[in-house]
Each structure stands twice: as C-alpha cells, then as structure tokens.
C-alpha positions as CSV (number, residue, x, y, z in Angstrom):
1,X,-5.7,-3.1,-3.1
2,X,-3.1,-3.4,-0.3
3,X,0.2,-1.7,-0.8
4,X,3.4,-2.7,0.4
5,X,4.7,-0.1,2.9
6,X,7.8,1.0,1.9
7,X,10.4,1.1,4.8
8,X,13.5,2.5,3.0
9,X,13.2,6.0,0.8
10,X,14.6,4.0,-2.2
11,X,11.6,2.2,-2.0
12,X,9.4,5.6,-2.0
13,X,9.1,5.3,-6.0
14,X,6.4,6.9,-8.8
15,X,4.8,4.1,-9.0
16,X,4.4,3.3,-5.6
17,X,3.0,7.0,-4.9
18,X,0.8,6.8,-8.1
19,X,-1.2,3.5,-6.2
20,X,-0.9,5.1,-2.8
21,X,-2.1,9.0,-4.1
22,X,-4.9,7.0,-6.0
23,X,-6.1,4.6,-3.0
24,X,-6.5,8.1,-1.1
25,X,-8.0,9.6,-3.6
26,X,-5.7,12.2,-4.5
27,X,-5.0,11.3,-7.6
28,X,-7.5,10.2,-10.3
29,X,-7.5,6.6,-12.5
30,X,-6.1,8.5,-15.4
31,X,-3.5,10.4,-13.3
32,X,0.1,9.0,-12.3
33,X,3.4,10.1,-10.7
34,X,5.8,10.1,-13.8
35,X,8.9,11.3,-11.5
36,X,9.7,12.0,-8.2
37,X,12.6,14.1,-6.2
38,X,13.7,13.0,-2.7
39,X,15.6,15.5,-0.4
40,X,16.3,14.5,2.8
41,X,15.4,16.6,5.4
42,X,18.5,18.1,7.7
43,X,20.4,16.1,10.5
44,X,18.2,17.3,13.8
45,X,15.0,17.5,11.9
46,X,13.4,14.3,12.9
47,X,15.1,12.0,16.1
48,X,13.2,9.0,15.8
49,X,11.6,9.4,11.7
50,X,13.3,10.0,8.2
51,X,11.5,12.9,6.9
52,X,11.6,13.5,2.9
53,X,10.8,16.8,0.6
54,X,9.1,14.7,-2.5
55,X,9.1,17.0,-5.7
56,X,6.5,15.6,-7.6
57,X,6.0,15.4,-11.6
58,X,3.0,14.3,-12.9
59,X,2.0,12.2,-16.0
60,X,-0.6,15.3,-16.9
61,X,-0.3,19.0,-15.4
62,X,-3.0,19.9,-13.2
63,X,-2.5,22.8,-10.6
64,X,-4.5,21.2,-8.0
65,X,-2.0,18.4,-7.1
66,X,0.5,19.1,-4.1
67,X,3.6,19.7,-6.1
68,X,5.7,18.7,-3.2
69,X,4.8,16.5,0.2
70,X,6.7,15.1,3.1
71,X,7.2,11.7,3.9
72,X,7.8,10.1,7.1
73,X,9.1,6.9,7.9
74,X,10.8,5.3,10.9
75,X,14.4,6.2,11.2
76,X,16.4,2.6,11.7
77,X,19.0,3.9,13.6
78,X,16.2,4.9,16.8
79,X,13.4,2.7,15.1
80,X,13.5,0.7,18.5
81,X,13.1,4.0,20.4
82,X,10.3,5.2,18.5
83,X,8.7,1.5,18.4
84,X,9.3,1.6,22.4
85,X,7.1,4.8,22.4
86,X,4.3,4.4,20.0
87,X,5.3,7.4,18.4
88,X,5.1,6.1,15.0
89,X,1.6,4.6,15.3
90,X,0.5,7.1,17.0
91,X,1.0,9.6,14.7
92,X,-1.0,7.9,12.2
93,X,-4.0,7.0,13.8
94,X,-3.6,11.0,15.2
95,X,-4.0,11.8,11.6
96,X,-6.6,9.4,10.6
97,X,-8.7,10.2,13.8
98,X,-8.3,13.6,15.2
99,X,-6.4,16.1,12.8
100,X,-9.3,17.2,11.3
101,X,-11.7,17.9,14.1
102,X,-8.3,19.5,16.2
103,X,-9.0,23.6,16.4
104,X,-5.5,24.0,15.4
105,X,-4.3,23.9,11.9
106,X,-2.3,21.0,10.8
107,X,-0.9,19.6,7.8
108,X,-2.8,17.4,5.4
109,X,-2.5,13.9,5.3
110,X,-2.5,12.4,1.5
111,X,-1.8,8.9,2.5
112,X,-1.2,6.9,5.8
113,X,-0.8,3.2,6.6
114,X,1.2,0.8,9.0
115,X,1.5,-2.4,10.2
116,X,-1.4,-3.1,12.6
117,X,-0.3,-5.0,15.7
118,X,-3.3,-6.6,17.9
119,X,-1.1,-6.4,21.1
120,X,-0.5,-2.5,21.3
121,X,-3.9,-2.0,21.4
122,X,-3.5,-3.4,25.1
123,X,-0.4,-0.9,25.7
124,X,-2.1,0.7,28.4
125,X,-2.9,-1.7,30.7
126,X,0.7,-3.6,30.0
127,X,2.1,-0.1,30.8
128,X,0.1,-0.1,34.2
129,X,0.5,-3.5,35.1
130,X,5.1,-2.5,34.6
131,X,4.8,0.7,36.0
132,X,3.4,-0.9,39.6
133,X,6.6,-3.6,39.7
134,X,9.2,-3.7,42.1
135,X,11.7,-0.8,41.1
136,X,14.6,-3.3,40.8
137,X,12.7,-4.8,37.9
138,X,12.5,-1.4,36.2
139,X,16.0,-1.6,34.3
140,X,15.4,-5.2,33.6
141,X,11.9,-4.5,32.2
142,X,12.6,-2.0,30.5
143,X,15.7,-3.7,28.4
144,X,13.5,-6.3,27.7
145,X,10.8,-3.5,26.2
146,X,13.5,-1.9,23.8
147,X,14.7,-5.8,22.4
148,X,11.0,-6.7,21.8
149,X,10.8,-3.0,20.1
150,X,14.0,-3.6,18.3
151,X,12.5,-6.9,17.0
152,X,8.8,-5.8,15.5
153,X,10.1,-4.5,12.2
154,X,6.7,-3.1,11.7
155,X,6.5,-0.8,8.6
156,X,4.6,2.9,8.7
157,X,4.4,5.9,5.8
158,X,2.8,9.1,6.4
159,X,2.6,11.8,3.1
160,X,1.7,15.1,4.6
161,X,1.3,18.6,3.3
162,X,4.2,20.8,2.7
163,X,3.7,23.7,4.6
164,X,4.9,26.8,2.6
165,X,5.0,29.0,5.9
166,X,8.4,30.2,8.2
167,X,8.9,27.4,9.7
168,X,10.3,27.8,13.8
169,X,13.6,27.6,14.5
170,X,14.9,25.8,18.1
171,X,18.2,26.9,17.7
172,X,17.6,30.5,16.9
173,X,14.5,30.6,19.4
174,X,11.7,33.1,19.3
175,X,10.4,36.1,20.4
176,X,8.0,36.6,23.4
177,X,5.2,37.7,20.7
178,X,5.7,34.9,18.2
179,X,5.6,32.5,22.0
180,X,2.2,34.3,22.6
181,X,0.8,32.9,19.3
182,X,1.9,29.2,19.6
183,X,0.4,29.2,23.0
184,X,-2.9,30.9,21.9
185,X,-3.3,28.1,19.6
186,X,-2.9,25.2,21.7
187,X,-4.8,26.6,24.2
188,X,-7.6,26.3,22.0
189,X,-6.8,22.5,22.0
190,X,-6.4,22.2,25.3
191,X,-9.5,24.0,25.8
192,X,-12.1,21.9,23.6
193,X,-10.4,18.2,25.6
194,X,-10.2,19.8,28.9
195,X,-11.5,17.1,31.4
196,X,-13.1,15.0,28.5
197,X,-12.9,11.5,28.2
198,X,-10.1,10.8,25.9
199,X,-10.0,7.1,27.3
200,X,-11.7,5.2,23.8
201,X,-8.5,5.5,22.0
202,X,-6.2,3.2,23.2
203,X,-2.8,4.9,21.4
204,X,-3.7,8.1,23.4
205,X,-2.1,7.3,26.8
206,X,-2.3,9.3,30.5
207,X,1.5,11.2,30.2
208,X,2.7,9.9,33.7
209,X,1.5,5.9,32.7
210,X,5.0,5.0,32.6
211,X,6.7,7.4,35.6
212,X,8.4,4.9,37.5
213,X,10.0,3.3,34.3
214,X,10.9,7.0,32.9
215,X,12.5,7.9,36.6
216,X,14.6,4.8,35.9
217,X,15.9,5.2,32.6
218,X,16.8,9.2,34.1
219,X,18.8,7.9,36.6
220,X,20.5,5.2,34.6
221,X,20.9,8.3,32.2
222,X,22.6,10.7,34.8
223,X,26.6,9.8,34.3
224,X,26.6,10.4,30.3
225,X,24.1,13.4,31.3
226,X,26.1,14.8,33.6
227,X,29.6,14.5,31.3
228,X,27.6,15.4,28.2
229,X,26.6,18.8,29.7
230,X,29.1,19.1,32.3
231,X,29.7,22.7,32.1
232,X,25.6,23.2,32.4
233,X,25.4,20.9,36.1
234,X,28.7,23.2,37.3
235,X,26.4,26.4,36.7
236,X,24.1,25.3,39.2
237,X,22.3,22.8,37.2
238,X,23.0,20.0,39.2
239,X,20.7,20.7,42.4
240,X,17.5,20.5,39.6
241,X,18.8,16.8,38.7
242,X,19.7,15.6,41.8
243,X,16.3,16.8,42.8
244,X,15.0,14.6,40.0
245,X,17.3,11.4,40.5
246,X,15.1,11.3,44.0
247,X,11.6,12.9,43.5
248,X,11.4,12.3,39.9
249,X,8.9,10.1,40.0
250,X,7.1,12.1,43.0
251,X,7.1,15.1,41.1
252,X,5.7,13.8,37.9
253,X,2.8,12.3,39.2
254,X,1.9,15.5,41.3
255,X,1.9,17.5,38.0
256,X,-0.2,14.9,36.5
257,X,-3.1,15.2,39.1
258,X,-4.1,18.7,37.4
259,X,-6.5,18.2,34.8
260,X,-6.1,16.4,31.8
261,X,-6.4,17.3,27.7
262,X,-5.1,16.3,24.7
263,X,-1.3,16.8,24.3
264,X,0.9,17.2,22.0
265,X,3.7,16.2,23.9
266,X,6.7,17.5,21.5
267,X,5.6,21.1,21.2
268,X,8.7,23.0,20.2
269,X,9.5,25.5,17.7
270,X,11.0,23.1,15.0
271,X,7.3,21.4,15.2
272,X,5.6,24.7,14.2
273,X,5.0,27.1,11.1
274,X,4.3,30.4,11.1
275,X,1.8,31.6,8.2
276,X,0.7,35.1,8.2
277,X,-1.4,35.2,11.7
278,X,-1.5,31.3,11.8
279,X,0.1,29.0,13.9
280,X,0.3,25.1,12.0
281,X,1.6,22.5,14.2
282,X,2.6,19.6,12.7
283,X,5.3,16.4,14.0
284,X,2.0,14.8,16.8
285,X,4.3,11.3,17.5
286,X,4.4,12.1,21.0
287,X,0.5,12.7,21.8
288,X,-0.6,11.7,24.8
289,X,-3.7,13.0,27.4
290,X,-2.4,15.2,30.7
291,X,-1.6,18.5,32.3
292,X,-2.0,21.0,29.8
293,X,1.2,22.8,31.8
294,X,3.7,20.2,30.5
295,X,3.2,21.0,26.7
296,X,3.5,25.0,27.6
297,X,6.7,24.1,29.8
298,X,7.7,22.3,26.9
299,X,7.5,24.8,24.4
300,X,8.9,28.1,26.4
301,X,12.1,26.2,27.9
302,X,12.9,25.4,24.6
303,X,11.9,28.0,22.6
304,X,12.6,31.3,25.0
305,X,16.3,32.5,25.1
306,X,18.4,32.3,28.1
307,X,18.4,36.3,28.9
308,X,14.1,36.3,28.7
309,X,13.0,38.1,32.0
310,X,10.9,36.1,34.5
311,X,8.2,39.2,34.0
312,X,7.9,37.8,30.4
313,X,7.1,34.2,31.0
314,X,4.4,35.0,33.8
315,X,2.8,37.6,31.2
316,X,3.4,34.6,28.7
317,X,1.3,32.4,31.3
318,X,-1.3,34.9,32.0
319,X,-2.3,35.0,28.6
320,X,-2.1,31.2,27.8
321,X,-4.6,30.9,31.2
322,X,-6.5,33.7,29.7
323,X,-7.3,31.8,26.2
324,X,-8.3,28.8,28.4
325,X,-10.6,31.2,30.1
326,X,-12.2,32.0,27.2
327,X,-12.1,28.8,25.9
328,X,-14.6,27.8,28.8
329,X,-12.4,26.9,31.5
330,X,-13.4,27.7,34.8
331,X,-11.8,25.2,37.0
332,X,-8.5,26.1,36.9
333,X,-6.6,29.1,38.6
334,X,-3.8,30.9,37.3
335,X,-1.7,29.9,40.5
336,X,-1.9,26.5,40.0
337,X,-0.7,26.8,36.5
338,X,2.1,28.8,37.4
339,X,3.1,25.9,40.3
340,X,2.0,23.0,37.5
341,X,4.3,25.1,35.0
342,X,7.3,24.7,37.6
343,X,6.9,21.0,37.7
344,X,6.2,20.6,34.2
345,X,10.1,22.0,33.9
346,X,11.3,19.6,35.7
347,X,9.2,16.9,34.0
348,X,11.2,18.1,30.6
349,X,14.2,17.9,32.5
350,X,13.4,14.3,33.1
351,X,12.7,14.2,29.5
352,X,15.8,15.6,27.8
353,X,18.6,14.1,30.7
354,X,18.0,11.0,28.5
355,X,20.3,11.5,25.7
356,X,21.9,7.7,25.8
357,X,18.4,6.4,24.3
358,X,18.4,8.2,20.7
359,X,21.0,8.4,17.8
360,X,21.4,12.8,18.5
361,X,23.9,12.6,15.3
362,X,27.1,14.9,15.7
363,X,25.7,18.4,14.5
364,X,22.1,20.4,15.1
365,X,20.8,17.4,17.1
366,X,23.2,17.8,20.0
367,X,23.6,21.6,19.4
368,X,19.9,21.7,19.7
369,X,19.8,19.6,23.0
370,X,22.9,21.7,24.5
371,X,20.6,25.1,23.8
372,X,17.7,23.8,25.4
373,X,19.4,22.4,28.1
374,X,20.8,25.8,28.6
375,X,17.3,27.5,28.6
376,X,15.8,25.1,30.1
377,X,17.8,25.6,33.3
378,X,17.2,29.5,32.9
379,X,13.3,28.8,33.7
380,X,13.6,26.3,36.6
381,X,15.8,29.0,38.2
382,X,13.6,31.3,37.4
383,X,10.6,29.4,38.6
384,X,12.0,27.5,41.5
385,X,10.2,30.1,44.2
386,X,6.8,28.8,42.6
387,X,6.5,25.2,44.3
C-alpha cells in the first residue's frame, strides 16, 4: 500500500497514522489510532521542519506502543531552504540507512517516507560542476537553485521517538562537564568513519562541496549581518568577517583537507538529550562527511557561555582528541585539531552571517542566533593565536 504523505499537520490524522504505524510494523492488523493530540513544538525549535508532540490514543490499550512521537515535516515558510540543502531527504535516508549501526544513541524511527527525486541522486557532481564556475555566476546560480527548490513541492514525514530525557538548552548553554559528554559521544562517531569511504551514498556530501557558492551567499549576507548584530561587529567582531568576506572560501577548504568522517553538521545543544549518563542526539538534516573539528566548533561556540576560560576549551579538546585516540585514531595530532578547531570557528561564522536565507521568526529564533553570535565571537578571540 502507498500512503499519501501528508504535507500539512491537519493532514497528520488517526487514520493516516493507523496505515503508516501498521506499514512499519508498529502497530498490528487488529490495532488502530482512535485519537490523536498535536502540539506544536516552540518558535526556534526547528528552522527549516515543523516538528509535532503526537499524543496518541489507541483503539485497545497496550503498554508497548509509544504513547507519544514526534513528527517532522518541512516547514513552508523555509521549505525552499531546506529543499536547497537536502536536509529533509537527508534526514530520512540517515534514518533508514545509518541510525542504527551509528555508536551514538538516537531516536527511533516508527515511520519515514518522501518523495523520491531521480535527479538529487546526481547532487554531487551538479554541486561540483557549480562550485568550479566563474564567481560572477555564483549569485546568479544560486537564485536559480532556491526558485527550482522553491518549485519541487516534494512531500517528506519522519515519526520519531520521544525522548523522555533533559533535553539541551542553546539559550541557557551548558556546563564544561555536560560539553565533555556530548563530545565523548560523537567522538565515538567520528571515530568508527574516520578516513572510510563514505562516498556510496550519494545524499552524504564532502562539507566544503559547495564553498565557493556558501562564500557568495556570506558576502551577499554581510549588510543585513552586519545591521542585524551591529553591536557584536563594534566589539571587535568585525575583523573575523571581514577576514571571511576575503578568505572565506580559502579558509574553508584548508579546514576541509584534514581527515574526513561522518558529520552531523548541526550539533548544538537544542539537538541533544541528556539521559542519566547518556548522550541522544537527534535533528541529523544537515549530515554531511568532513573534518571532524567543524562539528566540535559547532557545538562549543554555541553551547559554551561567553565568560568560559580559554584553559577550559583546550582541556575540552584534549579530551575529545583523547576519545578519538582510543577510538583507534592514530593519525591525527592534537595541534592540528586545535588549528582545524580555529578554522572550523570561522567556518560557523560563515554559517550563521547568513540570516537573510531562513524565516528566524521574532522570538527564540533570533535570540538564539544573537547568543551564539555572541559566544561564538568569544572563541575566535580566544583562538585567533592558533592559526
């Protein structure tokens, strides 16, 4: 049986989760969803995807059915954004192919499916093939990108686990020790894919594939940057972007000739729960294959407040190069990942200067993006001696 995938919450009903639960084998012939609660997840949550608490009331009680699960669906305001990226089918086939052999704990999928498209198998080598053009055709390119995005309409549902953890908190930020653990984790990932082929999946993409078209859409990005978080480039912010409007690209591809793994690519404390001694990392849109620095200068300029010594991040390093150690990783010094870790700051900083692409809304999305600027610049001042 082929379902229709739904594409607006309204259309996330019982008897659409009673065939979906049943084609995945959740749910038995006999079994259906009688009722269902949607609550919408809060503004900041989710940039590109609508993300849905589903309370669940079945037609027979049995206590091994998920009581509650999340869904996620594109969000239409940045659906041409996330289309742009991949990050929608990516996240399902990272579910359907590599969740469960990842050494990190994840949520469970229930159900997945989405609109297969024949040509974005071939996303890597149309990404090459842009990325070597003339710069002058970058902006030009890259308009025409977002209007074929924009155009797609393809459809995609994930139904997840509900993690019943502490989740992370960007805003708050964490502490040095609860840092420690995220990074112990992903080490472990970044450990089992370091220097592996990764190159049969075609949705898992090198990160600097697309540097030149990123360093244009920065610099196009800089004047609503710049009056955005004008009080952040008068504190001394402004050398690390200017840096960027004219080595961007430079500096990117530097940081991406240190080994490659799997990435997560969005590793930051609103992506994480914390259960008991565990570390689950869910939200995997953004996965791509690189330098394992970029994810860890991904996570600590987020997630580390402003007044967090320098001492702290290089013990914070040292122990994230010692779990690669142990991991077997021999090939890889910890100087080189404290220089990578300095270019994979400013890599972020290409990342976040690019607020004019995505709907931020008017409240914990921007606050959000304001704090990590904020922290963000803390570390590259911090850091700047290292390249």
């Amino acid at each position: 049986m082929t379902l229709p995938i739904p594409e607006t919450p309204d259309a996330i009903t019982g008897e659409w989760l009673t065939d979906a639960l049943r084609t995945s084998g959740v749910l038995s012939t006999g079994q259906r969803v009688s009722r269902v609660h949607q609550q919408q997840l809060g503004e900041g949550e989710g940039f590109l995807g609508d993300i849905l608490r589903l309370t669940l009331t079945y037609s027979a009680r049995d206590s091994n059915l998920p009581g509650t699960m999340i869904a996620k669906l594109p969000k239409l305001a940045n659906r041409a954004m996330g289309e742009l990226l991949g990050a929608y089918e990516r996240e399902n086939l990272f579910y359907m192919d590599m969740a469960a052999s990842l050494p990190v704990s994840t949520p469970i999928m229930y159900y997945g499916d989405f609109d297969r498209d024949k040509a974005s198998e071939k996303q890597e080598q149309i990404l090459r093939a842009a990325n070597r053009m003339p710069r002058w055709l970058n902006n030009p390119m890259t308009r025409l990108a977002r209007r074929i995005a924009a155009g797609k309409h393809r459809r995609y549902i994930l139904l997840l686990e509900d993690i019943q953890a502490e989740p992370g908190d960007q805003l708050r930020g964490a502490s040095v020790s609860r840092c420690a653990q995220v990074l112990k984790a992903i080490a472990k990932a970044h450990a089992v894919y370091w220097n592996k082929p990764l190159t049969g999946r075609f949705w898992l993409l090198p990160l600097n594939i697309d540097s030149r078209m990123r360093h244009s859409m920065y610099r196009n990005s800089q004047r609503i940057f710049r009056e955005v978080f004008a009080a952040e480039i008068e504190a001394g912010l402004a050398r690390f972007a200017d840096t960027m409007v004219h080595q961007g690209d430079a500096m990117f591809d530097e940081l991406c000739t240190a080994p490659h793994t799997f990435l997560h690519c969005d590793l930051r404390l609103d992506n994480v729960f914390f259960r008991e001694k565990e570390v689950v990392i869910f939200d995997w849109q953004l996965v791509r294959r690189g330098p394992a620095a970029y994810d860890i200068a991904y996570f600590l300029s987020g997630a580390l407040t402003v007044d967090v010594a320098g001492r702290d991040v290089e013990a914070l390093l040292s122990a994230y190069h010692a779990e690669l150690e142990r991991g077997g990783v021999a090939d890889y010094d910890l100087q080189r990942l404290k220089r990578d870790f300095a270019l994979g700051l400013h890599a972020v900083l290409f990342a976040l200067a690019s607020i004019d692409q995505v709907d931020l809304g008017n409240g914990r999305g921007i606050e959000l993006i304001r704090g990590w600027i904020q922290r963000l610049h803390a570390r590259l001042e911090q850091t700047y001696a290292w390249l």
